[in-house]
PASEBA-1860 file (N, C-alpha, C; in nm, 3 decimals):
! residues 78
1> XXXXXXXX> 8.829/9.540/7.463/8.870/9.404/7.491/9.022/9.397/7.478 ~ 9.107/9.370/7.617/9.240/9.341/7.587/9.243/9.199/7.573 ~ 9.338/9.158/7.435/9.436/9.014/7.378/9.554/9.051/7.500 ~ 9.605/8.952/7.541/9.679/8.898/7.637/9.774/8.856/7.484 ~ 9.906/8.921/7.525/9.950/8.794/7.389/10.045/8.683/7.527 ~ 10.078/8.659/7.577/10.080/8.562/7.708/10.016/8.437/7.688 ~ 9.842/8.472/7.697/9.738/8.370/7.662/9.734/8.318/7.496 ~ 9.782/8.416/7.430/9.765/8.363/7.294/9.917/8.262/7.255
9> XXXXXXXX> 10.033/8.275/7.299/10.098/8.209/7.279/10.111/8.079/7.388 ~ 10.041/8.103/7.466/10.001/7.987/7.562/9.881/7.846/7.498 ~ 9.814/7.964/7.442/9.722/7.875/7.320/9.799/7.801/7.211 ~ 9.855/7.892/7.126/9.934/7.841/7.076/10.025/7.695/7.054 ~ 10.082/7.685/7.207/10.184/7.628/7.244/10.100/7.508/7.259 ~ 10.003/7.538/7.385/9.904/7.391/7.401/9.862/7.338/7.260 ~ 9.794/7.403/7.159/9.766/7.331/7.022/9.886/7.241/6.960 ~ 10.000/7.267/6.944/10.091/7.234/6.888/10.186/7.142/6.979
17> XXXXXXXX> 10.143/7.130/7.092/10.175/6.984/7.201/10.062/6.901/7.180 ~ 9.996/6.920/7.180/9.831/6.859/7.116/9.874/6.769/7.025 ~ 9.843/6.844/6.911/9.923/6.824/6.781/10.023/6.715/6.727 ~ 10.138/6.725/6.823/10.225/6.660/6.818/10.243/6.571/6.837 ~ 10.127/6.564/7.041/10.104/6.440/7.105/10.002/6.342/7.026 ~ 9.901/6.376/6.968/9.808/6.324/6.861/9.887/6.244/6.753 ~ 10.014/6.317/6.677/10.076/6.224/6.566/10.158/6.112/6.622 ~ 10.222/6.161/6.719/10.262/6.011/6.834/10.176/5.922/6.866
25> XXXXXXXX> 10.029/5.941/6.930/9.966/5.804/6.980/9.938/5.786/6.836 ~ 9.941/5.802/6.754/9.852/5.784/6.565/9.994/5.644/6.513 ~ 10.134/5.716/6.524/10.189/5.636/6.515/10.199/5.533/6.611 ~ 10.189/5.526/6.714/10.250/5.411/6.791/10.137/5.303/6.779 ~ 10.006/5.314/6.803/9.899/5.261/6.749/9.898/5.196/6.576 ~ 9.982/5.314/6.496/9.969/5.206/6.369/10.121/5.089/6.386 ~ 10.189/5.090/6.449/10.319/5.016/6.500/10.262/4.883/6.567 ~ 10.206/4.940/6.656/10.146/4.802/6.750/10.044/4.725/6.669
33> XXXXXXXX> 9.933/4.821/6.568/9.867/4.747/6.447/9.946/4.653/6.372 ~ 10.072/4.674/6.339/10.129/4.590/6.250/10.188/4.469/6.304 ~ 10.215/4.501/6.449/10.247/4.416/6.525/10.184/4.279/6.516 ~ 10.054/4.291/6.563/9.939/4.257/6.564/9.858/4.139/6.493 ~ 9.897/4.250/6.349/9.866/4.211/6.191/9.949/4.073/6.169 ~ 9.879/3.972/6.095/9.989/3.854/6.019/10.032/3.931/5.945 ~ 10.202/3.926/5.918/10.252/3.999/5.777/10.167/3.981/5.625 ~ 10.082/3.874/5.558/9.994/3.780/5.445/9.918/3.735/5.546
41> XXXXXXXX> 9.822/3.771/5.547/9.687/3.689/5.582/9.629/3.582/5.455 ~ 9.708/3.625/5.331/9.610/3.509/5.220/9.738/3.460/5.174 ~ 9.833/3.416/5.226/9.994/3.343/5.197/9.911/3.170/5.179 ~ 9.980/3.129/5.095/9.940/2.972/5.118/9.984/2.944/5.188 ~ 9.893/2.839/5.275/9.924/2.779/5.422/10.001/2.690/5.409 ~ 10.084/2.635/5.514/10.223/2.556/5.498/10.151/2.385/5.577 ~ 10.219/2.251/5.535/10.214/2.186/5.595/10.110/2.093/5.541 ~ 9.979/2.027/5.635/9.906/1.967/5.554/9.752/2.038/5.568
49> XXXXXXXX> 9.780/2.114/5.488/9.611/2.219/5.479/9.586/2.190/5.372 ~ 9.439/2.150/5.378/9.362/2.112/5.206/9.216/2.234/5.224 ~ 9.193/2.263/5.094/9.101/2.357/5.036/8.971/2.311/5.101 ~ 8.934/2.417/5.212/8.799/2.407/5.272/8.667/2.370/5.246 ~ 8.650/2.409/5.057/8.526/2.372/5.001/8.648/2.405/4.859 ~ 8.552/2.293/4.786/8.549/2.217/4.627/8.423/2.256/4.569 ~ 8.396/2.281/4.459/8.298/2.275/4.353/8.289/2.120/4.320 ~ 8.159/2.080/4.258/8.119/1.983/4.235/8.180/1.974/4.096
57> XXXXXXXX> 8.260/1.829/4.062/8.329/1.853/3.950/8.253/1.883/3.798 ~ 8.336/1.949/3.731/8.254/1.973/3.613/8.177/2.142/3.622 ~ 8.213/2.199/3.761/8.144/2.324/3.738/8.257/2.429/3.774 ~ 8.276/2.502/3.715/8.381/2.651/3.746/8.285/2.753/3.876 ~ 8.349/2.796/3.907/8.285/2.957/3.979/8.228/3.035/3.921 ~ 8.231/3.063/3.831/8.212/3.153/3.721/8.059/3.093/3.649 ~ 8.054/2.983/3.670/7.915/2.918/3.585/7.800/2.899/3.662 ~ 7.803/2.916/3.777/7.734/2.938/3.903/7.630/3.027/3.943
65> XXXXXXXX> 7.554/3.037/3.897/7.420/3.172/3.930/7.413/3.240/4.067 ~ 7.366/3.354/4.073/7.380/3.434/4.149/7.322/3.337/4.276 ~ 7.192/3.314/4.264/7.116/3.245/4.389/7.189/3.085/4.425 ~ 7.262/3.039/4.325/7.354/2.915/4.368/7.457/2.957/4.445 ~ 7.547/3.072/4.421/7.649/3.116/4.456/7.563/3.143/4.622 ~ 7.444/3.216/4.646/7.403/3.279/4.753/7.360/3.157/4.862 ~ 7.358/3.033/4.782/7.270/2.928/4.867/7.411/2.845/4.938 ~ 7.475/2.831/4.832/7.623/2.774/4.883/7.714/2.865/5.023
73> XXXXXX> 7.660/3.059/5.026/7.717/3.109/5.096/7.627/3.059/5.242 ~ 7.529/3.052/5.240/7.435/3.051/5.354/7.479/2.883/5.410 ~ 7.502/2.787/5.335/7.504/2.676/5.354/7.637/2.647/5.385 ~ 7.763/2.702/5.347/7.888/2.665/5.380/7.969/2.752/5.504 ~ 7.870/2.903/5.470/7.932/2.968/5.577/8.039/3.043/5.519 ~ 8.088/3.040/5.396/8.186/3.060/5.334/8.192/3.201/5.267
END
């Protein structure tokens, strides 16, 4: 069996344009992602925005049972 070294540095060469071309679309794709992206998606909102859902007064989050917490998700959407 003759190696060609011709073909092997031809291999070579294609892997490592590959390679290269791969870390380019990787970056330009995470560039245009950020683009994209709101800089804060959880920034407090500016202007006149009020809190989507309230607890019923007198109760924390925290005091809330699992299946209350689960009935409020199904029911608010939240």
């Amino acid at each position: 069996m003759v190696i060609s070294l011709r073909k092997c540095l031809e291999f070579i060469r294609f892997g490592i344009i590959f390679l290269v071309l791969t870390y380019l679309l990787y970056r330009l794709f995470t560039v245009f992602g950020g683009l994209i992206n709101p800089v804060d998606p959880y920034r407090s909102p500016k202007g006149y925005a009020v809190k989507a859902f309230q607890l019923e007064s007198g109760k924390s989050d925290v005091e809330l049972s699992m299946g209350e917490r689960l009935r409020i998700y199904y029911w608010y959407g939240e």
